[in-house]
C-alpha positions in Angstrom: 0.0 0.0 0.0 2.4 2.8 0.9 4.3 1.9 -2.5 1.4 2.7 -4.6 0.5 6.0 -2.4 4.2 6.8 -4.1 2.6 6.4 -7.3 -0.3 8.4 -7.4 -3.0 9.6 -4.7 -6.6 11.4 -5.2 -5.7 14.6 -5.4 -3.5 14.3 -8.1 -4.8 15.1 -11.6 -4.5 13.7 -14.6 -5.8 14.4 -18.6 -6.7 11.8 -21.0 -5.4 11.5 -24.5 -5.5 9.2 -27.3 -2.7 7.9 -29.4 -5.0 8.1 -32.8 -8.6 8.4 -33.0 -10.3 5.3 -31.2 -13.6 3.5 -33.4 -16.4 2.0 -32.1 -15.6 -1.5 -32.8 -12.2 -1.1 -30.5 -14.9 -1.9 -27.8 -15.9 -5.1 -29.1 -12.4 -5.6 -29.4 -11.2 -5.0 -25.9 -14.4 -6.4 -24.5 -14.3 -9.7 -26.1 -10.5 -10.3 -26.6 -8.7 -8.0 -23.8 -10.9 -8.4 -20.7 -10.8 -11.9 -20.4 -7.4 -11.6 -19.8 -6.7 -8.4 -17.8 -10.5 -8.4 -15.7 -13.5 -5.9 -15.5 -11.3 -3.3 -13.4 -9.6 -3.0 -16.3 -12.2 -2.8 -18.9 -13.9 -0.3 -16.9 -11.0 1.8 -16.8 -10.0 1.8 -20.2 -13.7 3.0 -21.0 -13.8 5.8 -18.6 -11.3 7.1 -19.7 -12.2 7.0 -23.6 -15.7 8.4 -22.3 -13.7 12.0 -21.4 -12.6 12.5 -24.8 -15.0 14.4 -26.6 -16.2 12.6 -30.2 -13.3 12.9 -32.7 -11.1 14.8 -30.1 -8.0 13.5 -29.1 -7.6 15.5 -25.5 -10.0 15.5 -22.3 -10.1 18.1 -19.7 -8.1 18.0 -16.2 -9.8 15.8 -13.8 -8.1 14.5 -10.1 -8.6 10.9 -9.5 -11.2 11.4 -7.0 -13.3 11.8 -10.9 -12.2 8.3 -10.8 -12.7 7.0 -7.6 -16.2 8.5 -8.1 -17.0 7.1 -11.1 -16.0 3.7 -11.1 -17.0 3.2 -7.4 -13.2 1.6 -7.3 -10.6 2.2 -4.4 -7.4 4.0 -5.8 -5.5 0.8 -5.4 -8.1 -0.6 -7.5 -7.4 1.7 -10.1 -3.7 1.8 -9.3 -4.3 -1.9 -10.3 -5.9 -1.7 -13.3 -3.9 0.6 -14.8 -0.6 -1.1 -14.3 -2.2 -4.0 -16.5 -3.7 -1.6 -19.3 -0.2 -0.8 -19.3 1.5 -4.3 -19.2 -1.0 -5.7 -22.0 -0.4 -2.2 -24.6 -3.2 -0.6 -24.0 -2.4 2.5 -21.8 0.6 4.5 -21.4 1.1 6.8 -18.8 3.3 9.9 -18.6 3.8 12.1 -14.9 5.1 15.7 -14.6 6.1 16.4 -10.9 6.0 20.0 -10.0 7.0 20.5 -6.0 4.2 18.6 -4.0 1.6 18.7 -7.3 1.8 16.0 -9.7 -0.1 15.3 -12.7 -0.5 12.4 -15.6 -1.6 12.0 -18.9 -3.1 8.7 -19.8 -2.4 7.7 -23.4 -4.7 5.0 -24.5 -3.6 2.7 -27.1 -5.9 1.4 -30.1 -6.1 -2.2 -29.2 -4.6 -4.8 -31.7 -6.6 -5.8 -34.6 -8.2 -9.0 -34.5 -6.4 -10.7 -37.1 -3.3 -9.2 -35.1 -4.5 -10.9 -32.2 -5.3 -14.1 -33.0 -2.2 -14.5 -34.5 -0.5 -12.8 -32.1 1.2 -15.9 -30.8 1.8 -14.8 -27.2 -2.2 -13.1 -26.3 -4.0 -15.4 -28.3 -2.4 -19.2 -26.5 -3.3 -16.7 -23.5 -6.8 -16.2 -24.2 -7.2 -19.9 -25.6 -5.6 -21.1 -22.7 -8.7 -18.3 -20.6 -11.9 -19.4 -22.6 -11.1 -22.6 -23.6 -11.5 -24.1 -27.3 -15.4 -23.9 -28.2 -15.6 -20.5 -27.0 -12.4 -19.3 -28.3 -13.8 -20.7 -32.0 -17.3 -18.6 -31.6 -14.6 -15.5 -31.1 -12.8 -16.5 -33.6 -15.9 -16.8 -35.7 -17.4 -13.9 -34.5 -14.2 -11.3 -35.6 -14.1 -12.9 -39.0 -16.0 -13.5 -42.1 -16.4 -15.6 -45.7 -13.1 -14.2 -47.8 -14.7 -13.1 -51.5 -13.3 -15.2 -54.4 -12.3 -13.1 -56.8 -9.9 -15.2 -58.7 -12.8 -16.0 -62.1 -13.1 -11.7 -62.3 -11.2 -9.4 -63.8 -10.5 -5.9 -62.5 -11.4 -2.9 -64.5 -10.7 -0.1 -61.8 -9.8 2.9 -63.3 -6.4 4.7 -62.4 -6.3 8.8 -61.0 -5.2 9.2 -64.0 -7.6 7.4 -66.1 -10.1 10.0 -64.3 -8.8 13.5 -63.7 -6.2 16.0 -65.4 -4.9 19.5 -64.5 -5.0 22.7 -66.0 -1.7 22.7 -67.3 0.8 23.4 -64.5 -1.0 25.4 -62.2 -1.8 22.8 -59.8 1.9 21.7 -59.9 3.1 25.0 -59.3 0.7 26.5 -56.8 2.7 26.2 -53.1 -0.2 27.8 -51.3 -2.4 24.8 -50.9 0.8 23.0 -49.7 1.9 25.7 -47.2 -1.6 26.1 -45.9 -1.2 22.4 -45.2 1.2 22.5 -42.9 0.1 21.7 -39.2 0.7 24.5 -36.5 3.4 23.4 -33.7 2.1 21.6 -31.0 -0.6 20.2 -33.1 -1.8 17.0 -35.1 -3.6 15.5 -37.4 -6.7 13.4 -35.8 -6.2 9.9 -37.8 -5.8 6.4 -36.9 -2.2 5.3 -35.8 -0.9 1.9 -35.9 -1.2 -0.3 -33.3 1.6 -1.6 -31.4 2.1 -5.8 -30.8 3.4 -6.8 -27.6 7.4 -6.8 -26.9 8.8 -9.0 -24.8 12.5 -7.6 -23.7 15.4 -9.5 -24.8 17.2 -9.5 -22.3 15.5 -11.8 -19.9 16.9 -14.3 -22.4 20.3 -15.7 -22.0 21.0 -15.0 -26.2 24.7 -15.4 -25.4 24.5 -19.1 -24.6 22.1 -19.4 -27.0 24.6 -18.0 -29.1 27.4 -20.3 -27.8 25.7 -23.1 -28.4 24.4 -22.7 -32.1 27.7 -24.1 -34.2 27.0 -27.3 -31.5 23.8 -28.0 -33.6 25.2 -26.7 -36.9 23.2 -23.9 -37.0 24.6 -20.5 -38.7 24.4 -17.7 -36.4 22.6 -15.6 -40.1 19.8 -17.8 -39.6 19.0 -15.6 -36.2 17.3 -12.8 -37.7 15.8 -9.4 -35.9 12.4 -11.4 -36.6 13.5 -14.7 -35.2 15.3 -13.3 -32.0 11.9 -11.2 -31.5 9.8 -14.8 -31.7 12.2 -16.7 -29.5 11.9 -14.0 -26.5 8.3 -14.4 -26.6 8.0 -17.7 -26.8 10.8 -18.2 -24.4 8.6 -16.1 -21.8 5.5 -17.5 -23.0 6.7 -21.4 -22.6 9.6 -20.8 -20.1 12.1 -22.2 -22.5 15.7 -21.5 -21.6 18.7 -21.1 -24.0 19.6 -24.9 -23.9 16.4 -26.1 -24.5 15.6 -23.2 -27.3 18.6 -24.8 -29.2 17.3 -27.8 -29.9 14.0 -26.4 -30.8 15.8 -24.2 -33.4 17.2 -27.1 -34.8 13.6 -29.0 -35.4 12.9 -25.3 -37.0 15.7 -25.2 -39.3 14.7 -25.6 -43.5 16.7 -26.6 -46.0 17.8 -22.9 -46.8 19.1 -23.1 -43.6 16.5 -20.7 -42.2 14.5 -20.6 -38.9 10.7 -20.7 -39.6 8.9 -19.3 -37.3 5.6 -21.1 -37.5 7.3 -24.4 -36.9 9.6 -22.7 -33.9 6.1 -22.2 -33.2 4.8 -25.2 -33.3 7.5 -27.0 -31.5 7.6 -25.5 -28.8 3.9 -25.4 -27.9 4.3 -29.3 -28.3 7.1 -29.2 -26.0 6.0 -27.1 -23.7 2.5 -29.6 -23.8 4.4 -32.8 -23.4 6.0 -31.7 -20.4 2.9 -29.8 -18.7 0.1 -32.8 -20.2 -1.3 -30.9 -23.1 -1.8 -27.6 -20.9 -1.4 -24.5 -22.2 0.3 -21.1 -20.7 -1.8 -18.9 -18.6 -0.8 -15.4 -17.9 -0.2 -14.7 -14.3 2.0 -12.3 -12.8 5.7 -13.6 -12.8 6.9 -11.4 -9.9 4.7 -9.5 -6.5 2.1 -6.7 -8.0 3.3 -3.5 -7.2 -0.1 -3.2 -6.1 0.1 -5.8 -3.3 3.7 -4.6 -2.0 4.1 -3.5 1.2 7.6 -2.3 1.6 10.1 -0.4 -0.7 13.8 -0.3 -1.5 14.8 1.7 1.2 13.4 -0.4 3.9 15.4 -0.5 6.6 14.4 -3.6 9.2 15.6 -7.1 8.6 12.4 -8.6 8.4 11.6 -5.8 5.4 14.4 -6.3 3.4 13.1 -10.0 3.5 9.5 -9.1 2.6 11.1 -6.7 -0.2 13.5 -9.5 -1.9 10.4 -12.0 -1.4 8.0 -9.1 -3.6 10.9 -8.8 -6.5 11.2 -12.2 -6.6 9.8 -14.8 -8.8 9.4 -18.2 -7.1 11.0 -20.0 -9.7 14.1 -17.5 -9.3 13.9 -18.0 -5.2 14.7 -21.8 -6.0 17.8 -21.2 -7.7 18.8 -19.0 -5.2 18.3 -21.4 -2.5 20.3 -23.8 -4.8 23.3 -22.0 -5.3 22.3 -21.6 -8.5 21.3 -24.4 -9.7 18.6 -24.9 -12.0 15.0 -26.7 -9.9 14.0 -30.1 -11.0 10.8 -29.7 -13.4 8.7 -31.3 -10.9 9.6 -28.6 -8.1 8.8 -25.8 -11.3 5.6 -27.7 -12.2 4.1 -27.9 -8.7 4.6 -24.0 -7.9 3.4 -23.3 -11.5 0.4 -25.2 -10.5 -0.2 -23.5 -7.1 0.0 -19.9 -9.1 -2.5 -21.2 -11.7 -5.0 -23.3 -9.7 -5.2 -20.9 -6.8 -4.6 -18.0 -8.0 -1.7 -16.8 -5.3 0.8 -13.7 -5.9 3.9 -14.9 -6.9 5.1 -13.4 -3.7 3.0 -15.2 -0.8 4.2 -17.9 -3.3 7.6 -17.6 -1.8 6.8 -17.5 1.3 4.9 -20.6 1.0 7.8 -22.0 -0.5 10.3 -21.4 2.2 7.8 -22.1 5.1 7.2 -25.8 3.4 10.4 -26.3 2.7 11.9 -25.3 6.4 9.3 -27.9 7.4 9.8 -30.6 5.3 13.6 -31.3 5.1 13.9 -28.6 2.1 11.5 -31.1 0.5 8.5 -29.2 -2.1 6.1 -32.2 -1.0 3.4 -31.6 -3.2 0.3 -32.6 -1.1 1.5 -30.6 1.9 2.5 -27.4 -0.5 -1.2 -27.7 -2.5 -3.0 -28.0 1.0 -1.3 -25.2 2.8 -2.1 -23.3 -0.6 -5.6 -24.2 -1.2 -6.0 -22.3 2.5 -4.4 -19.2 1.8 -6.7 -18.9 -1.2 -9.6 -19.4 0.3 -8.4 -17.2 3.1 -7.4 -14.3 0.2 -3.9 -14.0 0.8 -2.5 -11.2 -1.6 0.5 -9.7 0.4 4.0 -11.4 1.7 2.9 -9.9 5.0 -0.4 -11.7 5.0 1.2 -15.2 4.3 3.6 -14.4 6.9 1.1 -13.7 9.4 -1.4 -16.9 8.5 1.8 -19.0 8.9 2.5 -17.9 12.1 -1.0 -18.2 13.2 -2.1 -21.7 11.7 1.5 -23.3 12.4 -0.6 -25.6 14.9 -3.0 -26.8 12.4 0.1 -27.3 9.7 2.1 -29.3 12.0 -1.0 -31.2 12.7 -1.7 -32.0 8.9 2.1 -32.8 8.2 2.0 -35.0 11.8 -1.0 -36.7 9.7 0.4 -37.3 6.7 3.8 -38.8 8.7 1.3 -41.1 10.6 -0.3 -42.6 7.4 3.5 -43.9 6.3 4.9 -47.2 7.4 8.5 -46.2 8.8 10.9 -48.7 10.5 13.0 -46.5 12.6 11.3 -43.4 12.7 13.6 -40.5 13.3 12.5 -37.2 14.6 14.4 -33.6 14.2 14.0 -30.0 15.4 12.3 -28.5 12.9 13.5 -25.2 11.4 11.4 -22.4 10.8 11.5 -18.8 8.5 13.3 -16.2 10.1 10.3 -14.0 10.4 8.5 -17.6 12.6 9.2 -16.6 16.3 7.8 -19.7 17.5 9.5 -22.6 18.6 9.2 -26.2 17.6 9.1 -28.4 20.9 9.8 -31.7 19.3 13.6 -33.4 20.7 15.9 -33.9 17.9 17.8 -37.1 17.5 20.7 -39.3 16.0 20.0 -39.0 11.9 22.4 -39.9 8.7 25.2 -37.3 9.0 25.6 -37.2 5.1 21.9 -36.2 4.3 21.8 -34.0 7.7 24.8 -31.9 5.9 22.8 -31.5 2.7 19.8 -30.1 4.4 21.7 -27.7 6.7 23.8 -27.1 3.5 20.6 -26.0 1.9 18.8 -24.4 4.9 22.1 -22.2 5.4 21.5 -21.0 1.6 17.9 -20.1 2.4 18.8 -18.3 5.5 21.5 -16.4 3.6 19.4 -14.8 1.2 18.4 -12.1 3.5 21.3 -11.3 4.3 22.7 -11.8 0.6 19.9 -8.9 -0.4 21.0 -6.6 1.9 24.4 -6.4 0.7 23.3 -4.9 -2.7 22.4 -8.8 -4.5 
């Protein structure tokens, strides 16, 4: 919360602009193909703010965000939220000018993609497949297209400008006062329709150099690698979470005989990889890191247990398991567990890694899937949005989680059952009360090896990591 009263607060105002005039059938657009994917909020937003422009007017009056607030009976963290994912999926950008205490914004919106841009999108179209599912994704389909005229048997007989009209000799040539009277006035532009931006996944949250290091492995020439080609393996590589060694081989089942990458098979093979390993699934968008909108502390935090709570809101889960690895990559069924818990029950990547460390403190730096998708499946029922809140519910129902993992122990059929102290998160005060005992040295040096790297990271963070 106090991050996004950083951002922007009621009494700040803000004017509406648009990048290109906006039609009428952007609505269906953005109603049918956006707001499955980005929510109601959203949708909402995105119209209130084209209702300020006046028809075939590209600028609003000033308004605060109280106008807002008002209007769309919506809390400003809400709004705060819904902006932040008109923003994410093209459709908003947003500009501030600070001025001593006042502040003010102008909110560009963005004409949303067309639909045949969409559908083939490759990136927002597997997302809103993956949203609607395949009958209702066809009627859409359906719906935004139409019977393609044959006009292959005609012949056309359209007349040229020329065929049509002539000048009166070389007056129209010569005459520079239409051409100066032409000329737009500074700080002024033609109203017209501009072109409509796809989504751009940033290259460098792709490891290209190993890519790179490993193409002459697979005798593929680095030319093949085009602008177009590097552009289609950073979104699928964010849209399939392909790394580089896995993206090679991939390239190679892509590569024709002019020793060219085509896209639409790169396509292609990686949705059936991606498929095979997650049993026919396809992506969903969620957010990869904490919303700003659910952070509670910033950078400059200053108590231990913040600068915790920070690295855990930056953090994407799949990132805190390397971490806690050293480095090292997490098995795929570790990676497919927590990408199920994020899908299925809908938790912030952020009380994700809390869950993670307080199951794996608790469970011999085990993921145990059961354990992780029950602790989970309370949290979401409970609402948990914020790394505080999951903190908190930990603390507070560690009883009732000892009791289910006590349980799930009781159910096995051990021969020499061993029992250990039990280590908890930094930010858990309590205390287990179980006596520890005599257990193999070699796997007791693996799990403290591991729980000292978890216990590092906080300190690891606060030394500029």
């Amino acid at each position: 919360m106090n991050q996004m009263w950083n951002e922007v607060q009621p009494v700040d105002r803000y004017q509406v602009v648009s990048n290109g005039l906006l039609h009428e059938y952007d609505r269906k657009v953005i109603s049918f193909l956006y707001q499955p994917l980005i929510g109601t909020n959203c949708f909402s937003l995105y119209s209130i703010l084209w209702n300020e422009l006046e028809e075939n007017r590209l600028w609003s009056d000033e308004w605060t965000h109280y106008h807002l607030m008002n209007f769309l009976a919506l809390n400003l963290k809400e709004i705060y939220e819904a902006r932040l994912k008109l923003e994410g999926i093209g459709l908003l950008k947003t500009y501030v000018k600070k001025a001593g205490d006042e502040r003010s914004f102008i909110y560009e919106l963005q004409p949303p993609l067309s639909p045949e841009q969409f559908f083939t999108d490759g990136m927002l179209n597997v997302f809103l497949y993956r949203q609607l599912g395949h009958s209702h994704f066809q009627r859409l389909k359906k719906f935004f297209s139409d019977r393609a005229i044959e006009k292959d048997a005609h012949q056309e007989i359209t007349r040229t400008f020329q065929d049509v009209f002539t000048t009166n000799g070389n007056q129209f040539i010569q005459d520079v006062d239409a051409q100066n009277a032409s000329t737009i006035d500074n700080h002024h532009q033609y109203i017209s329709r501009k072109n409509t931006s796809t989504i751009k996944v940033n290259a460098e949250d792709f490891n290209f150099e190993l890519l790179f290091a490993g193409l002459h492995e697979l005798l593929i020439p680095k030319k093949a690698i085009t602008k177009q080609v590097k552009e289609a393996i950073s979104n699928l590589a964010f849209l399939y979470n392909v790394n580089a060694v896995e993206m090679k081989n991939l390239l190679l089942s892509s590569l024709n005989s002019e020793q060219e990458i085509d896209i639409n098979e790169l396509r292609k093979a990686t949705r059936d990889w991606y498929q095979l390993e997650h049993a026919d699934e396809v992506p969903k968008l969620v957010d990869r890191v904490q919303p700003s909108i659910h952070r509670d502390v910033s950078e400059e935090t200053k108590t231990q247990e913040d600068k915790l709570i920070y690295y855990l809101e930056i953090t994407s889960p799949r990132q805190l398991l390397i971490d806690i690895s050293d480095g090292a990559e997490p098995s795929k069924g570790d990676l497919q567990a927590i990408e199920e818990i994020m899908f299925q029950q809908q938790l912030p990547a952020g009380v994700v890694n809390v869950l993670i460390q307080y199951v794996m403190l608790k469970t011999d730096m085990k993921l145990t899937k059961n354990y992780l998708e029950k602790i989970a499946s309370h949290w979401s029922r409970k609402k948990v949005k914020t790394v505080k809140e999951a903190m908190e519910l930990a603390k507070n129902e560690h009883r009732q989680y000892q009791q289910w993992a006590d349980n799930k122990k009781d159910k096995k059929t051990i021969k020499k059952p061993t029992i250990r102290t039990e280590k908890l998160p930094k930010w858990f005060t309590e205390k287990d009360e179980i006596p520890k005992e005599n257990i193999d040295i070699q796997d007791e040096e693996s799990i403290e090896e591991k729980r000292r790297r978890l216990e590092s990271i906080q300190k690891k963070y606060k030394n500029g990591r």
